[in-house]
C-alpha positions as CSV (number, residue, x, y, z in Angstrom):
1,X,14.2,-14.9,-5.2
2,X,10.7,-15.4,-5.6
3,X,7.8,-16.4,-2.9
4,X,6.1,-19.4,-4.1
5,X,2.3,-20.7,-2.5
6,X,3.9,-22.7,0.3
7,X,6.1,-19.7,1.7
8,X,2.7,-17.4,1.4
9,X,0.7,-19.8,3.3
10,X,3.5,-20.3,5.8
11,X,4.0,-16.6,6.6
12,X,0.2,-16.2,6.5
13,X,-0.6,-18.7,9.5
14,X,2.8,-17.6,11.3
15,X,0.8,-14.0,11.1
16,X,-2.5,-15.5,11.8
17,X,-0.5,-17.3,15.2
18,X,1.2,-14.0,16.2
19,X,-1.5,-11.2,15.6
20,X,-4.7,-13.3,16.2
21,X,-7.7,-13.0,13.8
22,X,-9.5,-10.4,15.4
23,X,-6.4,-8.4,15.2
24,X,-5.2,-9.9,11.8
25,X,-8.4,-8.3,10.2
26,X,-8.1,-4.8,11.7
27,X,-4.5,-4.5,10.1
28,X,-5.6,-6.1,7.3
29,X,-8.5,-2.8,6.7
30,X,-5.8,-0.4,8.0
31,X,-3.3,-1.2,5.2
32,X,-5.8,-1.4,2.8
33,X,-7.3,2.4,3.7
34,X,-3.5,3.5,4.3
35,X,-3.3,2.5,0.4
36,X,-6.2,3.7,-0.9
37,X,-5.7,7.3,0.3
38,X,-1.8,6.7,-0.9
39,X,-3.5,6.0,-4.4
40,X,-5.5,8.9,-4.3
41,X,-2.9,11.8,-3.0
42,X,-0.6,10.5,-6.0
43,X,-3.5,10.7,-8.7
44,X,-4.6,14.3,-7.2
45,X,-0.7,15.7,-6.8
46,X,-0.4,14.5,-10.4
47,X,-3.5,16.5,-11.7
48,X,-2.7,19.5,-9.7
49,X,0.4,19.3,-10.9
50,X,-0.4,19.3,-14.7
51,X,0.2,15.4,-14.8
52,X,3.4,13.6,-15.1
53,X,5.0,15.9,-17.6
54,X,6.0,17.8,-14.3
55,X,7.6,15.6,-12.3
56,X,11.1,17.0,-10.6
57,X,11.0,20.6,-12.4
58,X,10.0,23.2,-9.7
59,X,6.8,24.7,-9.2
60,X,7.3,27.7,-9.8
61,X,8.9,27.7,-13.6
């Protein structure tokens, strides 16, 4: 099942109707800070980890 323009525009003023703008925009910056330091915890655990190659063995062996 795929989402096509009309169903993004429809949830979009539904959200826009429940939240209110001033609202809307503050989630809107949350989620996107909540992902950018998602993004960065993953790209430092994998370098501290000795990259991807290590992904499921323990840490210790």
């Amino acid at each position: 099942m795929r989402l096509g323009t009309t169903e993004i525009l429809l949830i979009l003023v539904i959200a826009l109707v429940v939240f209110g703008s001033s609202r809307l925009s503050g989630v809107g910056k949350a989620l996107g800070t909540s992902i950018r330091e998602f993004k960065e915890e993953v790209k430092s655990t994998g370098n501290a980890e000795g990259g991807e190659g290590n992904v499921g063995k323990p840490a210790g062996k």
